[in-house]
N, C-alpha and C positions, 0 to 999 in steps of 0.2 A: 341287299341287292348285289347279285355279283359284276361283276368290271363287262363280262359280256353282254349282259340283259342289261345293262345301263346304256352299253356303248349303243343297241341295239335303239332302245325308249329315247334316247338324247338324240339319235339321229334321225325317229321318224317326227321327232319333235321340230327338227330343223328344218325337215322336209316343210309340217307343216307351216312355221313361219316364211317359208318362201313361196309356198305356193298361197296363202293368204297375202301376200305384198307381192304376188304376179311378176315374177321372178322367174327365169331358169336360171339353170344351173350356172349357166357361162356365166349369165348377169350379176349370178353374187358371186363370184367366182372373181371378177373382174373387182367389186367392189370391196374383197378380202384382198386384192394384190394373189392371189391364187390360180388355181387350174379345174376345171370341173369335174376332172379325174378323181382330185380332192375331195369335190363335195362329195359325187357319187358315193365315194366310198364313205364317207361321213352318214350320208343317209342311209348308206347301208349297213351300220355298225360295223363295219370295219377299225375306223379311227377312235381311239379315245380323245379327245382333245383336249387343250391347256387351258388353262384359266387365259392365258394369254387371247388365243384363238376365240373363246369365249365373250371376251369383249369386244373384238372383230366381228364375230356374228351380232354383238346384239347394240354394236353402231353401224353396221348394215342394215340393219332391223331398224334403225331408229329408236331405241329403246335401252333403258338404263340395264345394265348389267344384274340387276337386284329382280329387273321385270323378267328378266329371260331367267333367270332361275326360279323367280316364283311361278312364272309359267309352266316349267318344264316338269316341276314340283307337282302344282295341278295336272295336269296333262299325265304324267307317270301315274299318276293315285288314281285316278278314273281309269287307266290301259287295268291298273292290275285290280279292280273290281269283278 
């Protein structure tokens, strides 16, 4: 998978953990220490993000860092079916 079509799957990935925990954007924005500008563009594949930032999303999410990659894992392999 190339670094844009990931950036792209990881970000509408994130979308959908936030709109599943009824979230805007500001909201987890606010709970990253972040700007919504941010996410937008994260949802938008724009961003690649860090391992860093990755565990930010997935203690927003309430969820272990092992959960949001196996999600994002499933979620990718069912986009590219």
């Amino acid at each position: 998978m190339e670094k844009a079509e990931f950036s792209l799957l990881f970000g509408a990935y994130i979308k959908k953990l936030r709109q599943e925990n009824k979230m805007t954007q500001p909201e987890l924005a606010d709970k990253l220490g972040n700007n919504f500008q941010n996410i937008s563009a994260i949802e938008r594949g724009e961003f690649t993000i860090t391992i860093y930032s990755a565990q930010k999303f997935a203690d927003a999410f309430e969820i272990k860092l092992s959960t949001l990659f196996k999600g994002f894992e499933d979620y990718s392999f069912k986009k590219e079916e």
